[in-house]
N, C-alpha and C positions, 0 to 999 in steps of 0.2 A: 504493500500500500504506500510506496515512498512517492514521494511527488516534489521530487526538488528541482523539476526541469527547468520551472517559471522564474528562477531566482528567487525574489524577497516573498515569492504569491502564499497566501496562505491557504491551505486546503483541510477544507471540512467534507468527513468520509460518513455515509448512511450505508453501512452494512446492511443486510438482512439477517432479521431476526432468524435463528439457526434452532432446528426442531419445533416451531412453530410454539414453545413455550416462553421464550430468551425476549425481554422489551427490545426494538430497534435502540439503539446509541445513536448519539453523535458523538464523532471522534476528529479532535483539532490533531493533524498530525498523526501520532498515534496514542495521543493522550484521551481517555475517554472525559466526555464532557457534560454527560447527560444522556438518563434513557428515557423511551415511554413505549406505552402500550402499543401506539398506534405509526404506522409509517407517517402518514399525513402530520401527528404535533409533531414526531422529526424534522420533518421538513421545514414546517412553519418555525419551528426552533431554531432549526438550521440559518434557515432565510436570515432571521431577525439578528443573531450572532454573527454572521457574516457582514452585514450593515454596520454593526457595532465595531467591529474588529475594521473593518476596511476606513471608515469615520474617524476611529481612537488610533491606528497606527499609518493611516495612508500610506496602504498596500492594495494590490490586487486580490479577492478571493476568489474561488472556488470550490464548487459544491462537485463529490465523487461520490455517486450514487448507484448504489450495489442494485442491476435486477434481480428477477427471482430466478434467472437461468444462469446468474452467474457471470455475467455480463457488468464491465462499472461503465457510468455514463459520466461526461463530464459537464459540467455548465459552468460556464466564464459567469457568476453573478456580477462584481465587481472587479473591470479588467482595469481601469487605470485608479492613476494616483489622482485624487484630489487637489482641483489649482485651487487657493485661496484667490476670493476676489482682490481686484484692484482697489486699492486705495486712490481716492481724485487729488494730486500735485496739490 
């Protein structure tokens, strides 16, 4: 699950739940972050963390989303850095 291609990009991984008992995770890297019942608050979690992180460190993120055949998917959520606006002379 390494994903250091992007440089500074951060990446958030949604496994699948494994024997259909185990909560989905979200996992920063490969540090677990939080689980739930359901794929969908993953996601939604996912989402909102990814906004947080990309806001608090102006970085790139990324969502690596496990299907159920075992397939990851990738989604560029947040591909650039944040310009701060202009200030007027």
């Amino acid at each position: 699950m390494e994903a250091r291609d992007l440089g500074n990009t951060i990446s958030l991984y949604l496994p699948q739940a494994g024997g259909g008992q185990t909560p989905f995770a979200v996992l920063q890297e490969r540090k677990e972050v939080r689980r739930f019942q359901t794929p969908d608050d993953a996601r939604t979690f996912a989402l909102e963390l990814a906004g947080t992180l990309h806001e608090r460190d102006n970085v790139p993120v990324r969502l690596r989303i496990e299907q159920e055949d075992g397939h990851w998917e990738t989604v560029d959520v947040f591909l650039s850095a944040v310009t701060p606006p202009r200030r007027p002379p």
